[in-house]
PDBQT receptor file of N, H, CA, C and O in Angstrom, charges set to zero:
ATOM      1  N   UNK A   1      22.023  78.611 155.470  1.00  0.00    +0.000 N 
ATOM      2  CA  UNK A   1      22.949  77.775 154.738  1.00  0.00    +0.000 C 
ATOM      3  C   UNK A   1      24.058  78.653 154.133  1.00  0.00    +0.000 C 
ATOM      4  O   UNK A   1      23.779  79.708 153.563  1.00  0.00    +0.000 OA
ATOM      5  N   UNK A   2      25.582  78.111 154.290  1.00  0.00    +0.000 N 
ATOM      6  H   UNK A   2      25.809  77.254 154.752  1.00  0.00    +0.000 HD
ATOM      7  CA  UNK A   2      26.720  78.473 153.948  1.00  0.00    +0.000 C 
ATOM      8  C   UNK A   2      26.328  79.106 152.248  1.00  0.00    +0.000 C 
ATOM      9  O   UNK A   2      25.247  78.611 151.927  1.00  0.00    +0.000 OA
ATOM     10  N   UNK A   3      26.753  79.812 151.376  1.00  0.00    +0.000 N 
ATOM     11  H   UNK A   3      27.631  80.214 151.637  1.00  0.00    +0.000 HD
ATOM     12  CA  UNK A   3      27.042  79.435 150.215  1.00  0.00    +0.000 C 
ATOM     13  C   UNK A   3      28.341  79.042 149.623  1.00  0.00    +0.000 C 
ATOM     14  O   UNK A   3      29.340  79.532 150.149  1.00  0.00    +0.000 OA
ATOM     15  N   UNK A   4      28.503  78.213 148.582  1.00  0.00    +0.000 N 
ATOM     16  H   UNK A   4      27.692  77.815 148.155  1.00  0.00    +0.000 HD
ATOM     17  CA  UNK A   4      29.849  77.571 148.231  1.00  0.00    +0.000 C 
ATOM     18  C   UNK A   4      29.796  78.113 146.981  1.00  0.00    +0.000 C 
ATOM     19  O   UNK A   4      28.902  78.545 146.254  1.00  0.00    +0.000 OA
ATOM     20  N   UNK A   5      31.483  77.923 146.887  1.00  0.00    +0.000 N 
ATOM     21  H   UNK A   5      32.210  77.572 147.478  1.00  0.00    +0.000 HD
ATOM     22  CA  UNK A   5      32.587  78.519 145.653  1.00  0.00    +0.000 C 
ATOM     23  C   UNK A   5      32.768  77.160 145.199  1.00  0.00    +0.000 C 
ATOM     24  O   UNK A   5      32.795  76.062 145.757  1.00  0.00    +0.000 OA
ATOM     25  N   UNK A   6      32.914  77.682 143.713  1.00  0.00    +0.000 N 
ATOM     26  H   UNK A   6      32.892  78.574 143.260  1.00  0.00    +0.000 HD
ATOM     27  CA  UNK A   6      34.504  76.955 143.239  1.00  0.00    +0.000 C 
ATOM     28  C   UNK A   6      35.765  77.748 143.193  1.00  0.00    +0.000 C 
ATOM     29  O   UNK A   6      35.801  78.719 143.948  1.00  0.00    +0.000 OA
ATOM     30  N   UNK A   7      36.471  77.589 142.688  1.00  0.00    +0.000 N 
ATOM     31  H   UNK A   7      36.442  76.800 142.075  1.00  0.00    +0.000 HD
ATOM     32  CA  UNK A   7      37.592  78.529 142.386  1.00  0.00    +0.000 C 
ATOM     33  C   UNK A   7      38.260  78.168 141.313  1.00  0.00    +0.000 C 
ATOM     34  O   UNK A   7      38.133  76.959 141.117  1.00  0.00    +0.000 OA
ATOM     35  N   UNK A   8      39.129  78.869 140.285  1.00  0.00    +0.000 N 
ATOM     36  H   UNK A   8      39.232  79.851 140.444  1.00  0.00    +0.000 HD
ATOM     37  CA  UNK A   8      39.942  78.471 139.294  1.00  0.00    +0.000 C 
ATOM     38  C   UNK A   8      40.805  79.680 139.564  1.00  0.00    +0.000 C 
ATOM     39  O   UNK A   8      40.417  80.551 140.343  1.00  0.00    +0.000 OA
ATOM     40  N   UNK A   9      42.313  79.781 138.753  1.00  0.00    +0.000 N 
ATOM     41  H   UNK A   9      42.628  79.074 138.120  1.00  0.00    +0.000 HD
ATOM     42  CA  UNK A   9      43.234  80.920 138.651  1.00  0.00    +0.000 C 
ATOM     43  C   UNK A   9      43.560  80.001 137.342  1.00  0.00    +0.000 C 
ATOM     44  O   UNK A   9      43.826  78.809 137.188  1.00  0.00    +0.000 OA
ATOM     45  N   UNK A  10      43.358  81.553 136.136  1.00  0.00    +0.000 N 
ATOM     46  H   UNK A  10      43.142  82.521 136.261  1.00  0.00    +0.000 HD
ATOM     47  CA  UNK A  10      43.654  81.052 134.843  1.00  0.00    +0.000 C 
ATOM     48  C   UNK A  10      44.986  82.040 134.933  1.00  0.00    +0.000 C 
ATOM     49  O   UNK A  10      44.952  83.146 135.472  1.00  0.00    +0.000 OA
ATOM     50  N   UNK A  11      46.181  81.451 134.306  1.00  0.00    +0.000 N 
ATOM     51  H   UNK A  11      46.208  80.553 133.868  1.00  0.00    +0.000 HD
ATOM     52  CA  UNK A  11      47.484  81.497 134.117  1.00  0.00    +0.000 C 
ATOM     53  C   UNK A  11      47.460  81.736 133.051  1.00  0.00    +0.000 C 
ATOM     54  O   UNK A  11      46.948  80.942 132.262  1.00  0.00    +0.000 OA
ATOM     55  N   UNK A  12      48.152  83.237 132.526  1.00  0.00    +0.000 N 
ATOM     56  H   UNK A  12      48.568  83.882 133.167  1.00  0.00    +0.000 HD
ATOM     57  CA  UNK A  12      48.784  83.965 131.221  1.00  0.00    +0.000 C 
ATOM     58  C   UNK A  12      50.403  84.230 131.290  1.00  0.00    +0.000 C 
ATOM     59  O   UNK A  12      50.876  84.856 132.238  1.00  0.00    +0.000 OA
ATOM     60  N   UNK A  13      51.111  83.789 130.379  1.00  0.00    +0.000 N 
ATOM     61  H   UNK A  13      50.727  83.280 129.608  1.00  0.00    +0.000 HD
ATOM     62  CA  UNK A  13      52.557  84.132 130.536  1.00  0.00    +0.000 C 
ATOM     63  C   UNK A  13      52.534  85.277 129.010  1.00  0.00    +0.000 C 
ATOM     64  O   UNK A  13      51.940  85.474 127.949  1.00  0.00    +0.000 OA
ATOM     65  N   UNK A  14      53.899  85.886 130.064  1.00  0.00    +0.000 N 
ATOM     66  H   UNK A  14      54.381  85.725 130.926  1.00  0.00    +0.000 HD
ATOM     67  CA  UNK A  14      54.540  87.021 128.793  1.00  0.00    +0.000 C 
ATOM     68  C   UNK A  14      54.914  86.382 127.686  1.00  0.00    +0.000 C 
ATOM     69  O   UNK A  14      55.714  85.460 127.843  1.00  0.00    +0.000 OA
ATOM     70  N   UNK A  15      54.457  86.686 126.342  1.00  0.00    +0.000 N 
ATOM     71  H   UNK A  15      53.807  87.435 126.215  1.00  0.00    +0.000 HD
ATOM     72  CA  UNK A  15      55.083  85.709 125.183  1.00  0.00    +0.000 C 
ATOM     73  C   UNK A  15      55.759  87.074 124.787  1.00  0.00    +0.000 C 
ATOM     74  O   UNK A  15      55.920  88.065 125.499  1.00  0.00    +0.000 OA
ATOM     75  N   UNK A  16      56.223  86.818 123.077  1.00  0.00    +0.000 N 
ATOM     76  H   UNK A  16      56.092  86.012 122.498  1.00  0.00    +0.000 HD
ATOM     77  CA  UNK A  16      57.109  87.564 122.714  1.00  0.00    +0.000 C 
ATOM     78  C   UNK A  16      56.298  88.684 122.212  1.00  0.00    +0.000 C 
ATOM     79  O   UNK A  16      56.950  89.658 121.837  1.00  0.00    +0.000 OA
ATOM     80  N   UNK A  17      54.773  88.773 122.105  1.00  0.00    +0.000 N 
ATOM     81  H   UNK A  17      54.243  87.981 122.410  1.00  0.00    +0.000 HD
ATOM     82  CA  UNK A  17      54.511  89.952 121.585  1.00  0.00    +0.000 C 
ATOM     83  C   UNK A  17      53.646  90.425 123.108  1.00  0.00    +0.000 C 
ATOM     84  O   UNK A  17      52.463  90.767 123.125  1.00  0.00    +0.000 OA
ATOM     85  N   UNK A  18      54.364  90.364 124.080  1.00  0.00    +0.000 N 
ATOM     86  H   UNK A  18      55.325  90.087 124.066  1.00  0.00    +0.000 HD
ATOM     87  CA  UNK A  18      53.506  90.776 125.081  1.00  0.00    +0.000 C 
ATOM     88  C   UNK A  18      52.116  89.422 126.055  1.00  0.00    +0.000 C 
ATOM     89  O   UNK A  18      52.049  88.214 126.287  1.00  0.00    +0.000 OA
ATOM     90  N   UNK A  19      51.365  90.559 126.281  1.00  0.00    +0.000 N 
ATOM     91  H   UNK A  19      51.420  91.540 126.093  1.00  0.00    +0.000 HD
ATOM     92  CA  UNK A  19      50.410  89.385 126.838  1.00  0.00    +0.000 C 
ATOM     93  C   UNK A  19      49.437  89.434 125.459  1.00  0.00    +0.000 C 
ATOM     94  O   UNK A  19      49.547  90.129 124.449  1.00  0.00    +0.000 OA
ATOM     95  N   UNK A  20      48.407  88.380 125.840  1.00  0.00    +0.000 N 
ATOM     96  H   UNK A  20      48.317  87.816 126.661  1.00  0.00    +0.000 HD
ATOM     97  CA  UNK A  20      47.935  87.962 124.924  1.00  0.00    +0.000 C 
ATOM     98  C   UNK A  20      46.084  88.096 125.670  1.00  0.00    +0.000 C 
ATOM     99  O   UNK A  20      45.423  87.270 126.299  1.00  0.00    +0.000 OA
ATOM    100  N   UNK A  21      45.727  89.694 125.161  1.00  0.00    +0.000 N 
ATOM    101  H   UNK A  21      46.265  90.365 124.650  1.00  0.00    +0.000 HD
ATOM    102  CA  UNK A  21      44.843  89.848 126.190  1.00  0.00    +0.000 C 
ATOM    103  C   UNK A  21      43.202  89.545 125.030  1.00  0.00    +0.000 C 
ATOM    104  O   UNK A  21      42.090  89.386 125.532  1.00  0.00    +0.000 OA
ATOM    105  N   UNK A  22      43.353  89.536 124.125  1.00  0.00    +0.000 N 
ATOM    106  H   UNK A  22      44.257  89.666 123.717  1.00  0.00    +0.000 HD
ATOM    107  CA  UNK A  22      42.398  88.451 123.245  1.00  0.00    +0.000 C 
ATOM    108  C   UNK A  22      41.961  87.232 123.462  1.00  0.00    +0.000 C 
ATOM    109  O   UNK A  22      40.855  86.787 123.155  1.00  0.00    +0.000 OA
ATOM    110  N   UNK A  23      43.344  86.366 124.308  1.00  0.00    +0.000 N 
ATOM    111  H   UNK A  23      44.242  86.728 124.557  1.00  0.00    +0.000 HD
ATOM    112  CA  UNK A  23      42.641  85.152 124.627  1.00  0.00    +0.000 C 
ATOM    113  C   UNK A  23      42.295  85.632 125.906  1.00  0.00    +0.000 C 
ATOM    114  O   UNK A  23      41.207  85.078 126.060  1.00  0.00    +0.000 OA
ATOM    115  N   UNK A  24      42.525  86.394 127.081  1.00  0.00    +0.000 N 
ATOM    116  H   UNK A  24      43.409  86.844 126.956  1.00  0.00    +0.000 HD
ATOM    117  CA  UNK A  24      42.286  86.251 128.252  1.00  0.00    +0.000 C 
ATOM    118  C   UNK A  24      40.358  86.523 127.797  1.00  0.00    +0.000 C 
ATOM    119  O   UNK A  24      39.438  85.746 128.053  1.00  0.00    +0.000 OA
ATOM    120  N   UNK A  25      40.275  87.933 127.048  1.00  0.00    +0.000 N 
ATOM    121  H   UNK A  25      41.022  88.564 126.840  1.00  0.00    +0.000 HD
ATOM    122  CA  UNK A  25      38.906  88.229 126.904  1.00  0.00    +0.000 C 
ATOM    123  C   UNK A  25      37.962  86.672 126.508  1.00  0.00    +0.000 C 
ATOM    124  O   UNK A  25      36.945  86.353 127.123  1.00  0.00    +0.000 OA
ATOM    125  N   UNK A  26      38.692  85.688 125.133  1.00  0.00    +0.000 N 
ATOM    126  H   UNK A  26      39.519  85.948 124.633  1.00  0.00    +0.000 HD
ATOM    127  CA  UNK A  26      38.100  84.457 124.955  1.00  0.00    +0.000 C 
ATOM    128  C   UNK A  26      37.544  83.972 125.872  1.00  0.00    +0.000 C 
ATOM    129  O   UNK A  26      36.356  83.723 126.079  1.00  0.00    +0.000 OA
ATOM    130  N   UNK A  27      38.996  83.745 126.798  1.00  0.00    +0.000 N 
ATOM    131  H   UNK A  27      39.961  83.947 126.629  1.00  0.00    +0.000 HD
ATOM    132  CA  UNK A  27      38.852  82.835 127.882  1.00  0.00    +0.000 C 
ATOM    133  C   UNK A  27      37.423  83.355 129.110  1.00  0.00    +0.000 C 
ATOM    134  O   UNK A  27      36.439  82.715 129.481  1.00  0.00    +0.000 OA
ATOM    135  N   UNK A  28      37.919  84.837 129.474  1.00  0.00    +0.000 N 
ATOM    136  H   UNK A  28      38.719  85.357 129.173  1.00  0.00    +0.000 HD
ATOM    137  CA  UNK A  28      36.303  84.864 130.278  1.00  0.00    +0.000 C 
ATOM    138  C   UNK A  28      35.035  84.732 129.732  1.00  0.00    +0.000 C 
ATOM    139  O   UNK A  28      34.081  84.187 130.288  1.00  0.00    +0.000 OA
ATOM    140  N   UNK A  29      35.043  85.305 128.497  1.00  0.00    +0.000 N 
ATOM    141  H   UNK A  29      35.818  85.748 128.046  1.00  0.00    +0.000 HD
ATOM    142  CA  UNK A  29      33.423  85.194 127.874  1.00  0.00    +0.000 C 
ATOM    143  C   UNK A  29      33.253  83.600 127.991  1.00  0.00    +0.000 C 
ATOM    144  O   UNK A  29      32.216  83.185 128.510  1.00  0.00    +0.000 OA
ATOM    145  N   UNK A  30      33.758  83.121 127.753  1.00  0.00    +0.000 N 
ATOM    146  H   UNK A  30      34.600  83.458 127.332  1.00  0.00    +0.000 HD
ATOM    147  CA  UNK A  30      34.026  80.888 127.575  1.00  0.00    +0.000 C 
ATOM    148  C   UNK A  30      32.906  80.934 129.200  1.00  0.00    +0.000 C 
ATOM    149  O   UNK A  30      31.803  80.543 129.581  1.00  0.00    +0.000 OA
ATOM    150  N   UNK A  31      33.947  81.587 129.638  1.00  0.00    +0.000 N 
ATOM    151  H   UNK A  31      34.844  81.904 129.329  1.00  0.00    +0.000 HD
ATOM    152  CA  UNK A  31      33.889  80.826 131.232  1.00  0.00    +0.000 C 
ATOM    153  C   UNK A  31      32.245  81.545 131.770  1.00  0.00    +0.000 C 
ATOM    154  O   UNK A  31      31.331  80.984 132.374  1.00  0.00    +0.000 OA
ATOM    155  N   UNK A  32      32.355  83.038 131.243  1.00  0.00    +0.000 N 
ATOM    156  H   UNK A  32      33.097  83.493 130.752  1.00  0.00    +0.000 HD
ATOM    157  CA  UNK A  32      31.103  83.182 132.015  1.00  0.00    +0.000 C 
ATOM    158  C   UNK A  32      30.107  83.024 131.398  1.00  0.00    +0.000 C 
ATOM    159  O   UNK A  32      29.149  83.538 131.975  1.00  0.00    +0.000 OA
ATOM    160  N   UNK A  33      29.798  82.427 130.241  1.00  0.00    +0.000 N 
ATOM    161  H   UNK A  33      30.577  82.010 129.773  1.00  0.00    +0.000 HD
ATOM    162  CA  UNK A  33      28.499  81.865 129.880  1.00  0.00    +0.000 C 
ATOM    163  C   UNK A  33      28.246  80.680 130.718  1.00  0.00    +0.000 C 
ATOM    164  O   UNK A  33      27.111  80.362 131.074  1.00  0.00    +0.000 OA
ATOM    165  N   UNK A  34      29.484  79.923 131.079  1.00  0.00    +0.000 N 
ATOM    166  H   UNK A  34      30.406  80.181 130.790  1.00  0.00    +0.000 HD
ATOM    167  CA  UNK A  34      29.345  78.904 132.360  1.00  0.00    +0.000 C 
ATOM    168  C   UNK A  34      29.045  78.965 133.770  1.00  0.00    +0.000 C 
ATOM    169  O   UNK A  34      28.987  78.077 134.621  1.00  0.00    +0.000 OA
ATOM    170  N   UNK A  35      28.816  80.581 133.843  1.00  0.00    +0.000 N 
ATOM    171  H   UNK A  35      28.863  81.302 133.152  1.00  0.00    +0.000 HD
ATOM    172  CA  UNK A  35      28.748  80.900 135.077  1.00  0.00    +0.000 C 
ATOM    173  C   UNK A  35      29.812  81.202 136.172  1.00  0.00    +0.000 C 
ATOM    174  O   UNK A  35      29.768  81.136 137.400  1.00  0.00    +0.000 OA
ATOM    175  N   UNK A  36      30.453  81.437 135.588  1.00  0.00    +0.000 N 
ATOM    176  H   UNK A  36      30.489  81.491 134.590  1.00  0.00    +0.000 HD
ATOM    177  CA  UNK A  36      32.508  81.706 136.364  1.00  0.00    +0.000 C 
ATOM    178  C   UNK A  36      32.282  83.252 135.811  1.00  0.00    +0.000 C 
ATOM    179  O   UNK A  36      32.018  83.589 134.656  1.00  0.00    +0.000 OA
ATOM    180  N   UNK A  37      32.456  84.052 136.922  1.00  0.00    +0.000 N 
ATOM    181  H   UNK A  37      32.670  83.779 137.860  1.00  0.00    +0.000 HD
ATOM    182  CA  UNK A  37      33.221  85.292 137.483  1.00  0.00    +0.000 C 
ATOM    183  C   UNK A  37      34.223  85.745 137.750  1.00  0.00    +0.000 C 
ATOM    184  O   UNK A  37      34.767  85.369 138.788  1.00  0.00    +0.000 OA
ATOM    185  N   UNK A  38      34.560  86.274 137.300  1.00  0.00    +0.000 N 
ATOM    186  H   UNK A  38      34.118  86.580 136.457  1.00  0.00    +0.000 HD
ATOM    187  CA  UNK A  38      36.302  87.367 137.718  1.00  0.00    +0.000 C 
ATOM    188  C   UNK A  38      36.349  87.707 138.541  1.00  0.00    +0.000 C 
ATOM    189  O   UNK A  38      35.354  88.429 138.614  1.00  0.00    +0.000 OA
ATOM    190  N   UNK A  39      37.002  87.772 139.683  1.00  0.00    +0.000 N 
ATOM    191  H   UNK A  39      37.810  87.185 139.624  1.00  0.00    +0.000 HD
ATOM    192  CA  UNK A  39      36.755  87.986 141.256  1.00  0.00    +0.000 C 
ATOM    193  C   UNK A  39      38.097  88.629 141.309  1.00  0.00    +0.000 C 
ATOM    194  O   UNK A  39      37.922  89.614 142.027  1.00  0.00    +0.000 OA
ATOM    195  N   UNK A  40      39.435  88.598 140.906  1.00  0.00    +0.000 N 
ATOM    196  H   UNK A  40      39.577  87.798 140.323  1.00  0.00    +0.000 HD
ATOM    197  CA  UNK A  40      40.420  89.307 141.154  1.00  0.00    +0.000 C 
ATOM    198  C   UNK A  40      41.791  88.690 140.080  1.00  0.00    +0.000 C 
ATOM    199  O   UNK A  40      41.613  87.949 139.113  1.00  0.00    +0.000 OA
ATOM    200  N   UNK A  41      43.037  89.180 140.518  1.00  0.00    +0.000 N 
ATOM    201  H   UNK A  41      43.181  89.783 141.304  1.00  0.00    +0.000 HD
ATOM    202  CA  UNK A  41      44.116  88.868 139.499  1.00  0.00    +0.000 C 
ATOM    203  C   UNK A  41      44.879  88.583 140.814  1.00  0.00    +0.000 C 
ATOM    204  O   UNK A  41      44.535  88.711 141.989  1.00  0.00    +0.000 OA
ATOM    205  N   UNK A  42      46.435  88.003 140.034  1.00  0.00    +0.000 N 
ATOM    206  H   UNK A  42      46.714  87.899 139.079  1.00  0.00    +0.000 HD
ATOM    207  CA  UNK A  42      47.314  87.484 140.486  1.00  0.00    +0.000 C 
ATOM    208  C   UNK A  42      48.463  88.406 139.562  1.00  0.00    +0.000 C 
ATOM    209  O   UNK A  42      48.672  88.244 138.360  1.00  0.00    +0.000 OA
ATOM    210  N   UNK A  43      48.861  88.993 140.085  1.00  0.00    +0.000 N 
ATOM    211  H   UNK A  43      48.692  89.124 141.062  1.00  0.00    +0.000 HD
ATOM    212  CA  UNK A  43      50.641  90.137 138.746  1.00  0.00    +0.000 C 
ATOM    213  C   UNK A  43      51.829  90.081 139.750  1.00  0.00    +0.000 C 
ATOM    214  O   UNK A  43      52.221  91.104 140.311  1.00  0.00    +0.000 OA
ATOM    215  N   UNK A  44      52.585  88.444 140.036  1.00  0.00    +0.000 N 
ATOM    216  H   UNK A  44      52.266  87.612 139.580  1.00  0.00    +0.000 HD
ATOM    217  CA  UNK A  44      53.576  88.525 140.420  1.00  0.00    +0.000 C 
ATOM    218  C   UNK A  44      55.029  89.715 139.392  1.00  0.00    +0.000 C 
ATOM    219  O   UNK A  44      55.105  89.916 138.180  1.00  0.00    +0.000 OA
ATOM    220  N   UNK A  45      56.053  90.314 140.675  1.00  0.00    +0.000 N 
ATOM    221  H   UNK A  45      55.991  90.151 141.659  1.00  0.00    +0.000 HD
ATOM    222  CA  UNK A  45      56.739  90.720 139.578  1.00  0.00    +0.000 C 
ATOM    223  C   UNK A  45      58.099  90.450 139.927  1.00  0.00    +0.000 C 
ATOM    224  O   UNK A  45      58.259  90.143 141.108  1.00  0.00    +0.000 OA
ATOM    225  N   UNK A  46      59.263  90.489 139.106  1.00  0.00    +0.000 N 
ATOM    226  H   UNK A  46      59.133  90.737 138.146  1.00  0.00    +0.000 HD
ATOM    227  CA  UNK A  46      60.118  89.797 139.465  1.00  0.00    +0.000 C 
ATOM    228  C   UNK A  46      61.292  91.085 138.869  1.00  0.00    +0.000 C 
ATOM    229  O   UNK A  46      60.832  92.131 138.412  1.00  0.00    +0.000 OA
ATOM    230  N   UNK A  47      62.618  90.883 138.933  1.00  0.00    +0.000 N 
ATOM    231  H   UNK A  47      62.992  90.033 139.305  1.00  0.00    +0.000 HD
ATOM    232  CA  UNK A  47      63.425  91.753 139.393  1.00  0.00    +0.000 C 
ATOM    233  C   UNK A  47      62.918  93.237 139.265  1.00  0.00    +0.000 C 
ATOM    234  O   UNK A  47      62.040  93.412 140.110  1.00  0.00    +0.000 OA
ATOM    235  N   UNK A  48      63.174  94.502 138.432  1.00  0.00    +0.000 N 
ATOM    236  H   UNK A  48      63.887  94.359 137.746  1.00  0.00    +0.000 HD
ATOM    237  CA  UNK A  48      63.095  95.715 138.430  1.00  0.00    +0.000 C 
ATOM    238  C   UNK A  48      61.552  96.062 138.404  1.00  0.00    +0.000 C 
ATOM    239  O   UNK A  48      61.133  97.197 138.173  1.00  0.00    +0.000 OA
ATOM    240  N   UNK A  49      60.808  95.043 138.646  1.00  0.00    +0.000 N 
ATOM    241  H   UNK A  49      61.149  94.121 138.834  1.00  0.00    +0.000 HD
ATOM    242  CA  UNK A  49      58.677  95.398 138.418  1.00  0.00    +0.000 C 
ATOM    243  C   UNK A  49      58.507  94.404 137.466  1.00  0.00    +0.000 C 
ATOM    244  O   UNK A  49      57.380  93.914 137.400  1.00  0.00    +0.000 OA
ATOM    245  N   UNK A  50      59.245  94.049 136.818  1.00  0.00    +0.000 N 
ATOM    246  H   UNK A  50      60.160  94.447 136.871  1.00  0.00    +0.000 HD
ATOM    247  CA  UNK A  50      58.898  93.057 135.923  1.00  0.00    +0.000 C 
ATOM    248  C   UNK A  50      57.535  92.521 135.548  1.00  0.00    +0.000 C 
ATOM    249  O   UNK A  50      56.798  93.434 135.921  1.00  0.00    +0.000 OA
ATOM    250  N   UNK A  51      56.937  91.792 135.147  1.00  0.00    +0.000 N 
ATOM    251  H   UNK A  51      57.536  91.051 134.844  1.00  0.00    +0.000 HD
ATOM    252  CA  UNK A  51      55.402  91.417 135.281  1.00  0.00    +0.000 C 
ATOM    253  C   UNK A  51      55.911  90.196 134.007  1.00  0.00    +0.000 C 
ATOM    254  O   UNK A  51      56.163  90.425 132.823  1.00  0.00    +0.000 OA
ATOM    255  N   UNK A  52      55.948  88.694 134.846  1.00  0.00    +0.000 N 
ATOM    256  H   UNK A  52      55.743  88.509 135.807  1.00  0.00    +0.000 HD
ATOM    257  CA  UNK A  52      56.010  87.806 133.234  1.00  0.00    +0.000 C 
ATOM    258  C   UNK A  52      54.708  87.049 133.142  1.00  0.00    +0.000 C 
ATOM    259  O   UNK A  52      54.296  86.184 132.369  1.00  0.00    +0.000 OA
ATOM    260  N   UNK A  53      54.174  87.698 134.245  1.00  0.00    +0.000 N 
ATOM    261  H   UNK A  53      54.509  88.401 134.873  1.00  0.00    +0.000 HD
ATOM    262  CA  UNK A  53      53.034  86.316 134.617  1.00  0.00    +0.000 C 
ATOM    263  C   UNK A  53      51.730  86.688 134.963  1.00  0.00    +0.000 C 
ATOM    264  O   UNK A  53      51.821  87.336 136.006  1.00  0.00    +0.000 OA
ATOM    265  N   UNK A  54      49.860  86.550 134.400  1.00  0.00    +0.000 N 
ATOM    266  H   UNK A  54      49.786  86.023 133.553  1.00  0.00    +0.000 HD
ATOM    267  CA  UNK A  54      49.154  87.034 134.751  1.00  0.00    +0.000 C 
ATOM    268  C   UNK A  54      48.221  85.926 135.282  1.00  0.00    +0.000 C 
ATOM    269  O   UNK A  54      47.900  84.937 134.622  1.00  0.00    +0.000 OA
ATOM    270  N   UNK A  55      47.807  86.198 136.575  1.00  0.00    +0.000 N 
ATOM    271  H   UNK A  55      48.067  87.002 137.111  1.00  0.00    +0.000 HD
ATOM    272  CA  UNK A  55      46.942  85.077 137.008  1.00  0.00    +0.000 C 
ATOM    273  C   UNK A  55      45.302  85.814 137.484  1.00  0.00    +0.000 C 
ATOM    274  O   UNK A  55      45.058  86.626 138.376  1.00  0.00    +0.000 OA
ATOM    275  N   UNK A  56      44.345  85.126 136.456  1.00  0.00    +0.000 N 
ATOM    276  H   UNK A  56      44.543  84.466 135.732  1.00  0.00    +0.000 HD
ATOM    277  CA  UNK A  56      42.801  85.892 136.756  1.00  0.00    +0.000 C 
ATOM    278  C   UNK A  56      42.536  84.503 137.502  1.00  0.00    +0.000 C 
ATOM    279  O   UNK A  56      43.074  83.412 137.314  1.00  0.00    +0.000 OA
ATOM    280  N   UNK A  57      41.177  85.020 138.741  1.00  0.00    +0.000 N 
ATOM    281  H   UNK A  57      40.740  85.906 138.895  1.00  0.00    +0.000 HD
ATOM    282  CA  UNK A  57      40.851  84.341 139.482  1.00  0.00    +0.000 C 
ATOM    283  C   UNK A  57      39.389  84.686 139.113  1.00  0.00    +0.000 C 
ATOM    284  O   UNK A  57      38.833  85.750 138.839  1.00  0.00    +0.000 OA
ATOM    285  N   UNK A  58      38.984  83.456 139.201  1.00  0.00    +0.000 N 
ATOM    286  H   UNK A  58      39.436  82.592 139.424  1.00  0.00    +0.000 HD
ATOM    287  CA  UNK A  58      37.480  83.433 138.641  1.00  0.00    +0.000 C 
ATOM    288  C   UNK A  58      36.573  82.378 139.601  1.00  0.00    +0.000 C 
ATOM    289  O   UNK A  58      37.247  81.429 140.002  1.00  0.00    +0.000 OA
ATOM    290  N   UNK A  59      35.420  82.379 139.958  1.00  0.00    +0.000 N 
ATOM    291  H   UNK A  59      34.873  83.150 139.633  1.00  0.00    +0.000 HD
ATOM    292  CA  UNK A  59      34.726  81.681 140.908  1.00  0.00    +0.000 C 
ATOM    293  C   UNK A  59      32.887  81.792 140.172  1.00  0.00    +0.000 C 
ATOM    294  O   UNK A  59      32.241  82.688 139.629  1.00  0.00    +0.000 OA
ATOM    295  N   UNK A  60      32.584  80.158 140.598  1.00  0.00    +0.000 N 
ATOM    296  H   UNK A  60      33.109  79.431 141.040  1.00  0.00    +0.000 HD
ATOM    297  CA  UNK A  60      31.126  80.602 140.487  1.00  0.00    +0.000 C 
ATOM    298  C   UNK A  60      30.487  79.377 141.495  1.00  0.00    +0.000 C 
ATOM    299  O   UNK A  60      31.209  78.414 141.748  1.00  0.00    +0.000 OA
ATOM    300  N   UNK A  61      29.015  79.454 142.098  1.00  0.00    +0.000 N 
ATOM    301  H   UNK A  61      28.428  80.237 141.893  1.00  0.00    +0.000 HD
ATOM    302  CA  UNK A  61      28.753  78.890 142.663  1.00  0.00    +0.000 C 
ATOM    303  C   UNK A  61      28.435  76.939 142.397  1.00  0.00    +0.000 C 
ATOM    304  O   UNK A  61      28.118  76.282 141.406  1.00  0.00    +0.000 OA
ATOM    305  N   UNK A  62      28.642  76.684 143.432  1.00  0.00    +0.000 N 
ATOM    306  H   UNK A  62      28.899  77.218 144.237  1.00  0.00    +0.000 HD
ATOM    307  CA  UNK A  62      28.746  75.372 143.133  1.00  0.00    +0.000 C 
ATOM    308  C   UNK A  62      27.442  74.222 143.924  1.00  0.00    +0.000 C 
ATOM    309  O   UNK A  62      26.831  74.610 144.920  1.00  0.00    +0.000 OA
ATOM    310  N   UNK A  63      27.225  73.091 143.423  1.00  0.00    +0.000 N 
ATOM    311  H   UNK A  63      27.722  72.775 142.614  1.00  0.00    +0.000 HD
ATOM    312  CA  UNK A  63      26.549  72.653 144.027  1.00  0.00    +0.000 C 
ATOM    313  C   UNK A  63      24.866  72.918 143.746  1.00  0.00    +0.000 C 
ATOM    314  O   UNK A  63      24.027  72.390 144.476  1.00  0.00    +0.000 OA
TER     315      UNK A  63
């Protein structure tokens, strides 16, 4: 038998004091007492390297 995912990508934007990596930590401990894993990121960048945008990808089994 296959095993199955879910998937989520939690979305962080640049605010004015930077990122806001307190809630990202919130946000995974939240998630992995639920059983959601960090599996990789998303760091689009935009003109000179820029970075405004952080996307964590998190997965746990489903079903």
């Amino acid at each position: 038998m296959a095993h199955r995912f879910e998937h989520r990508v939690l979305k962080y934007s640049y605010g004015w004091k930077g990122f806001d990596y307190s809630q990202m930590e919130a946000d995974l401990a939240e998630l992995g007492a639920e059983g959601w894993e960090a599996v990789g990121t998303i760091v689009p960048s935009v003109g000179a390297g820029q970075t405004i945008e952080i996307g964590l990808i998190v997965k746990r089994a489903s079903g």
